[in-house]
C-alpha positions as CSV (number, residue, x, y, z in Angstrom):
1,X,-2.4,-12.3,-17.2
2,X,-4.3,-11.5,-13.8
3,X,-7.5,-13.0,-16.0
4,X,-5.9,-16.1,-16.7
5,X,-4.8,-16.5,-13.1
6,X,-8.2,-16.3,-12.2
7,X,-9.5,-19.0,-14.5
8,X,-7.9,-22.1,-12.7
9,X,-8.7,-20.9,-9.6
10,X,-12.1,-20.0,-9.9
11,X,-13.2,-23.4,-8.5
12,X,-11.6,-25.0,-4.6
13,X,-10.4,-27.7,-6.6
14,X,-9.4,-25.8,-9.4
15,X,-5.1,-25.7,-10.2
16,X,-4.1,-23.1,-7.9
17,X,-6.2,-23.4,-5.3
18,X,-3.9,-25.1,-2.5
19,X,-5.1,-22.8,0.5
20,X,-1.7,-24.4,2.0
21,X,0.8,-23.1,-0.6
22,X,3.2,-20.4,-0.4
23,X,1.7,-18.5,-3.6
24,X,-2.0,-17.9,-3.2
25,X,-3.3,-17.6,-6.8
26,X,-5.2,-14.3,-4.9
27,X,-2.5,-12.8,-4.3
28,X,-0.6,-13.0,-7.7
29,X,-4.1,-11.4,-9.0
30,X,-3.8,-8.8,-6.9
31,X,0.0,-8.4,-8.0
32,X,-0.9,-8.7,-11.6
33,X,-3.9,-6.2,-11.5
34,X,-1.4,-3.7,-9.2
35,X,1.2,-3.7,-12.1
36,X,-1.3,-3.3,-14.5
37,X,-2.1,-0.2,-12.6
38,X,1.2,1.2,-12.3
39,X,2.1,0.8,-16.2
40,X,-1.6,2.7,-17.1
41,X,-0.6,5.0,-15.1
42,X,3.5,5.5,-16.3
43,X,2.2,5.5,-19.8
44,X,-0.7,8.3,-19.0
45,X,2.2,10.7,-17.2
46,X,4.4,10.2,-20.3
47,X,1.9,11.6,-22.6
48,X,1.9,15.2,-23.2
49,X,-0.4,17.9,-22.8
50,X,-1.6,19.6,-26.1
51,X,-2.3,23.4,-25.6
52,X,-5.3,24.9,-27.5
């Protein structure tokens, strides 16, 4: 999702790049990449250790 956030806005004139809106298409990247950080990171504490 973060990827296709950063499509549109790539360009100054691109869809979400109104420098004088409330919702900077920067920041929901940012956002997007942090959750995909957090659920990486939930789903590598959930996985068990394996003992040799």
């Amino acid at each position: 999702m973060a990827f296709a956030v950063w499509i549109p806005s790539r360009r100054s004139d691109g869809a979400l790049s109104d420098p004088d809106s409330l919702l900077q298409e920067h920041a929901l990247w940012h956002l997007l990449c942090a959750l995909a950080t957090l659920l990486i990171w939930l789903y590598y504490r959930s996985e068990r250790r394996i003992d040799a």
